[in-house]
N, C-alpha and C positions, 0 to 999 in steps of 0.2 A: 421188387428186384433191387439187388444192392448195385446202384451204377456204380459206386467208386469203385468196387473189387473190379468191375468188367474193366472202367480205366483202369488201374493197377497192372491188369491181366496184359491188357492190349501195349502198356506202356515195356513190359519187361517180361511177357512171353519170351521172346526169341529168343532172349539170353538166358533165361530161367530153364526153359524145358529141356533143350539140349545138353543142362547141363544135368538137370534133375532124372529125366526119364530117356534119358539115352544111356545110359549107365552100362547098357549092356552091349552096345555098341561103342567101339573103338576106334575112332574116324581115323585117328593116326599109328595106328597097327600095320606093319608090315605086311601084305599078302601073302595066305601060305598058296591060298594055289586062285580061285577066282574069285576068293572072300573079300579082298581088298577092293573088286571092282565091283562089287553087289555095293559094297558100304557107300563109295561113290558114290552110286546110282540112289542108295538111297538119300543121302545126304542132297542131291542136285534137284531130287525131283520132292523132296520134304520142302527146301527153300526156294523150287518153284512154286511150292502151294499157297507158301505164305505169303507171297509175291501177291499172286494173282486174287487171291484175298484181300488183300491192301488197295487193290486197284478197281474188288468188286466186280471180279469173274469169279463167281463161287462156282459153277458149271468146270470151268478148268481146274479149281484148285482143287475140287472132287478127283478128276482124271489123275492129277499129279499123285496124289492121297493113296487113290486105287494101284499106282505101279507101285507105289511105297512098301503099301500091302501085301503083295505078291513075294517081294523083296525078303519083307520081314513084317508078321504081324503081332508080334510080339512088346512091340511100347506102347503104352497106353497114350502117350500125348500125339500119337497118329490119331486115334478113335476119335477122340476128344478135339482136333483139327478136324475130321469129318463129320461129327455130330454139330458144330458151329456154322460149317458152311451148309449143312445139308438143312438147319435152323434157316438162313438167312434164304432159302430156296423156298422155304414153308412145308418142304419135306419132312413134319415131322417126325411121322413113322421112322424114315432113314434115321432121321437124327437121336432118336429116342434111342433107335437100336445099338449107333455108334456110341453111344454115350455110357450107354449100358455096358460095352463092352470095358469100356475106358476105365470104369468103376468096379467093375470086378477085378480088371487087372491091377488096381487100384482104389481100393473100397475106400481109404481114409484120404482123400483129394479132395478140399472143398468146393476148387476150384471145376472140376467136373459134375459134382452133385446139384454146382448153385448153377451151372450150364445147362444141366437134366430140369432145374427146375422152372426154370427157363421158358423151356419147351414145353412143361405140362402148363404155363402158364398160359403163353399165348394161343392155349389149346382150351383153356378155360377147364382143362381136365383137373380137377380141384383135390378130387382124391387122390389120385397120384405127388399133387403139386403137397399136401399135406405129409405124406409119408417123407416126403425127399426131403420139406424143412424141418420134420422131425430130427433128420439125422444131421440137418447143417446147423441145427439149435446149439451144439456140442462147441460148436468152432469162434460162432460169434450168439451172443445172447440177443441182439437184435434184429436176429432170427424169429425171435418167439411173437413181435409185435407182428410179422406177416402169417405167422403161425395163427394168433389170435385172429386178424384180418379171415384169413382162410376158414377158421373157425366159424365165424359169423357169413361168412357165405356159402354156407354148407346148413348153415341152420343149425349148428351144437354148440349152443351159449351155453351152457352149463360146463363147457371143454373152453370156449374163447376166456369166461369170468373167472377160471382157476389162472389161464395164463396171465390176464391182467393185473392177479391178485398178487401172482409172484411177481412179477414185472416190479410192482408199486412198491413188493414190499424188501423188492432187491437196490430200486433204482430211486424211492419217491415217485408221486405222482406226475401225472404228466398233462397236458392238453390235449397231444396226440391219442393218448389211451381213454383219458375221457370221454373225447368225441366216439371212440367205440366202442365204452362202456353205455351211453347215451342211445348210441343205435340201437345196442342189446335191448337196454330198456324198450326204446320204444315200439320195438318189434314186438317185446312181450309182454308187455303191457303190465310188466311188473315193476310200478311204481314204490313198492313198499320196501322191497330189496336195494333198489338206489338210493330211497332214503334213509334207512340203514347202511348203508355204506358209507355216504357223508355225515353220520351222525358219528362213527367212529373216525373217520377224521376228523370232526370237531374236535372229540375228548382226546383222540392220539395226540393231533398237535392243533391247540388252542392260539398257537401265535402265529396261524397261519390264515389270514384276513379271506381267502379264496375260498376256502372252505365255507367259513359262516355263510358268504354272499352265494355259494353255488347251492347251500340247504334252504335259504332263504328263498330262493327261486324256486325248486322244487315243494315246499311246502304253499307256497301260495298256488305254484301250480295244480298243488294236488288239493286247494280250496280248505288247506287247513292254517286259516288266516293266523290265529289263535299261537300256536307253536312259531309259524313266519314271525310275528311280531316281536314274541321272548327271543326268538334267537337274532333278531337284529339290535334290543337291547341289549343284551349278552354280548354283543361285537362292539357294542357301543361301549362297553361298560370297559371289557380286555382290550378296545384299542380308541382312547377317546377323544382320538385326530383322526378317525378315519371318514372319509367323505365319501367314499364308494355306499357307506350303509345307508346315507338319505335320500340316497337313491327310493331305495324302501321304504324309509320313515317317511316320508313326505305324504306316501301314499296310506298308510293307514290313521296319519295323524288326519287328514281328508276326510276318509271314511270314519271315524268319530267324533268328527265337527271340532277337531281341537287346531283351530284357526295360527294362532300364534304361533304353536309347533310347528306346524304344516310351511310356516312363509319361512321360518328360519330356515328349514329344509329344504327348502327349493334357493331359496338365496345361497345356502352350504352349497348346493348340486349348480348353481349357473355360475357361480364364483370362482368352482373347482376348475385346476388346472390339469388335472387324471382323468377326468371323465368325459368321455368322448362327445363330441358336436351332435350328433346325432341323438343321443343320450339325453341331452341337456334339450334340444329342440324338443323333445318329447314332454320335457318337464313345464317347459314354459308353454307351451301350447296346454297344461293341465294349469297352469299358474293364471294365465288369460282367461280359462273358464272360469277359475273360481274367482276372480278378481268380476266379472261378472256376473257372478252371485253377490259378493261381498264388496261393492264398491269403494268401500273407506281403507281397504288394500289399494287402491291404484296408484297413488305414489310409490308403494314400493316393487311398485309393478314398473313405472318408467325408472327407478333410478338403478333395479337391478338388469335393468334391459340398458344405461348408457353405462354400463358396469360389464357388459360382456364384450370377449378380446374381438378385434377388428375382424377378423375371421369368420366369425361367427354372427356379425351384426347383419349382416344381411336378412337374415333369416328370423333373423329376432325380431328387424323393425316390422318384416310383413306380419308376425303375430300380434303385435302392438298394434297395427295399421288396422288389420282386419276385428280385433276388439272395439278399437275406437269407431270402428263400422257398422259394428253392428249397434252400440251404443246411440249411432245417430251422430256422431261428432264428427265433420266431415274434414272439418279444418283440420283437426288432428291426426287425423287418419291420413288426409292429405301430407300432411308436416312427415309422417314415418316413410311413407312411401317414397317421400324422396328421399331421404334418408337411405332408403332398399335401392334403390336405383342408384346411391352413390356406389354403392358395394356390387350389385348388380344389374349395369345399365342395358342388357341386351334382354332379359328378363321379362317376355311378351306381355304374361299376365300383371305383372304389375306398373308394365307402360300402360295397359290397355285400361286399371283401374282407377291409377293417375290421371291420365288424360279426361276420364268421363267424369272423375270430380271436379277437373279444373270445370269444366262448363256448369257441376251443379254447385259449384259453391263461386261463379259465375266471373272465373280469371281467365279472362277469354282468349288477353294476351300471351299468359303463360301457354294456354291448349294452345294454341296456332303454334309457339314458338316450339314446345315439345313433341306438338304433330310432326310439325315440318322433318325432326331431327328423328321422328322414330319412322317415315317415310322414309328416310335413307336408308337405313336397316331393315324394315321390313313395307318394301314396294310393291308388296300385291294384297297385302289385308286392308280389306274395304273401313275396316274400322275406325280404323286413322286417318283415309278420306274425309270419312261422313265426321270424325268431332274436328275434321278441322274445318271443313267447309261451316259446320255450324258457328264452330267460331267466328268463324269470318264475318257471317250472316248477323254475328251480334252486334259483330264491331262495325257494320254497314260498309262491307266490304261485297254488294252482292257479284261483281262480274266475276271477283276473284275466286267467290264461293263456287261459283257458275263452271267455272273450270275444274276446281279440282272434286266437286262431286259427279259430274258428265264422266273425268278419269277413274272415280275409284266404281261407279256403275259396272264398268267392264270386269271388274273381278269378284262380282257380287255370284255367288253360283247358289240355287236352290234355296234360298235364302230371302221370303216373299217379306216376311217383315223389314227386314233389312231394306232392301228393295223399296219398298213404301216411305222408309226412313228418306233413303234421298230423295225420289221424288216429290216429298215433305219440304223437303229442303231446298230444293230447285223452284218449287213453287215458289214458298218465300222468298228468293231469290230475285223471279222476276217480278214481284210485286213491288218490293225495294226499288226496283228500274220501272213499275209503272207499266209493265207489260203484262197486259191483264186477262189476254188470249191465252198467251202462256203459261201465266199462273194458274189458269182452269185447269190446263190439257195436262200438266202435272201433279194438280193435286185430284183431278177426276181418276188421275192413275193411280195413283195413291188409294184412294177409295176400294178403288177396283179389286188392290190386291189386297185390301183389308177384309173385305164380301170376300174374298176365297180362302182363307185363313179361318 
């Protein structure tokens, strides 16, 4: 539906119709005998309708509409007053009928036809709705794009792919039409006509960088690596600043073990200021794999990770952190994470990864002091309890330990290892103090829910 024409409509109806389709009424005409007082009538009870319309009594401005009627039926922008409010009723039958009338008295009124259309729409009546933008295609061309819409929800893509073709080849392409050449396909699973269609965009217009990257896509989609890879040299070649394309290249220079290409490409893609966060996270999370294959890349694995905008380091240091992780390097891995906690300090999973390394690479001071602060933020996850009480317990802090593992107990639910965790912990605790009852009866419970696990 085109809202602007309805603003338009709404803005400068009242002055517009009276003056268009009254034409045959003469508000200021002398009375020859009781003509004058009909015109009146009609006149009082037209701009009571439109009154009461404005206020969102469409029930009365019906009534008013209907004396109008009787008066005189004869102007179409009566009809087309009673097809709008008998729409806003959800009458659409009434309104269909009034609208119709409006349109015969008046076949070439956009402004009635896109009203009619209106009504077939929120009727879901499709075929109707298609005939009616047939005939408004005439008035505005961006008609054709609800035309094509309508098309495609009707199931006649070979009727929607003509209109997008003239669209394209009146307007240039678009993303909007795209996106609905894109449904066609994938409705129909005719993959070889869409990539025929992007191949002659390539050769129509060669200095259009969208193009290569939207064939490039489709051709890997369609697992025809081979053609993907010429045509992203071939953009390489006709645009040879463009960064959108290693996108691509990064990934087949991968797939044929050509190392050096492949890091330049990813360094072109995480350096790039066009290429979206999201994008580039995908890239470097493929960068961190391979850099654990190829370990003698990992310098320039950290220096184009303290190379990415402030933005985006968040995200970059937990891929860093988590490489260093897996590698075994806990120091380092530690070092990134806080680094991700500078950009992301509320961040559960990587307080929660932090803190358990502080205990294994055994900064017992930092885990209590980051417990503490990630307790205030999150007051019910037992987690933070148990590595702070641990810490404590390192630092021979048992009464202290003793407190806040008894508190984080309480929000342990369903959770039998966890569970054992503390009482682990409690144990050692009172052992620390030499109370050696209580060390049993803690860690016998411990046992206990070990035997049921």
């Amino acid at each position: 539906m085109k809202k602007q024409r309805y603003i338009l409509l709404f803005i400068f109806g009242i002055l517009l119709f009276p003056q268009a389709n009254y034409a045959q009424v003469d508000f200021n005409k002398k009375p020859d005998d009781d003509l004058g007082d009909n015109e009146d009538a009609y006149q009082e009870f037209f701009f009571e309708a439109l009154k009461q319309k404005g206020i969102e009594n469409y029930d009365r401005a019906i009534e008013a509409l209907l004396k109008c009627e009787k008066i005189d039926n004869s102007d179409p922008a009566l009809f087309f007053e009673l097809g709008k409010n008998y729409s806003q009723l959800k009458n659409f039958g009434a309104a269909e009928d009034a609208l119709q009338k409006a349109i015969k008295k008046q076949p070439d009124n956009e402004w009635y036809l896109d009203e009619l259309y209106g009504v077939y729409a929120k009727q879901n009546d499709l075929e109707n709705a298609i005939k009616t933008v047939k005939k408004l295609v005439k008035y505005h061309p961006d008609y054709k794009e609800d035309l094509a819409t309508l098309y495609v929800k009707t199931k006649k893509y070979d009727d929607a792919l003509k209109v997008l073709d003239e669209m394209d080849a009146e307007l240039g392409v678009s993303t909007t039409r795209d996106r609905v050449r894109n449904m066609i396909y994938s409705a129909t699973g005719n993959k070889k006509d869409q990539i025929e269609n992007l191949e002659e965009r390539v050769e129509d217009n060669p200095e259009e960088e969208k193009n290569y990257l939207s064939l490039i896509f489709r051709y890997s989609e369609n697992n025809e690596k081979e053609k993907a890879f010429e045509t992203a040299i071939k953009l390489l070649k006709s645009h040879p600043n463009s960064e959108m394309v290693h996108l691509a290249l990064y990934k087949f220079y991968l797939d044929d073990n050509e190392a050096e290409k492949a890091v330049v490409s990813m360094q072109i893609v995480l350096k790039s200021s066009q290429i979206k966060p999201e994008a580039k996270m995908m890239v470097l999370s493929d960068f961190v794999k391979f850099v654990a294959i190829h370990p003698e890349y990992e310098s320039q694995l950290v220096e184009i990770t303290s190379n990415i905008t402030e933005d985006e380091k968040g995200k970059s240091n937990i891929e860093v952190a988590q490489y260093f992780l897996a590698k075994g390097d806990k120091v380092k891995a530690v070092a990134y994470y806080e680094k991700a906690l500078e950009k992301e300090p509320d961040n559960f999973g990587v307080l929660r990864n932090v803190l358990l390394l502080y205990i294994d690479v055994e900064n017992y001071s930092k885990a209590v002091e980051k417990s503490d602060e990630a307790l205030d933020k999150f007051p019910s996850q037992p987690i933070f309890y148990l590595v702070n009480g641990v810490a404590k317990n390192k630092l021979n802090q048992p009464e202290k330990a003793i407190r806040v593992l008894e508190t984080g107990l309480d929000y342990v639910i369903d959770d039998h290892k966890m569970e054992g965790d503390f009482y682990k912990q409690i144990s050692i605790s009172h052992t620390q103090l030499n109370n050696t009852n209580k060390a049993k009866t803690f860690s016998d419970k411990a046992k206990q829910l070990e035997s049921t696990n």
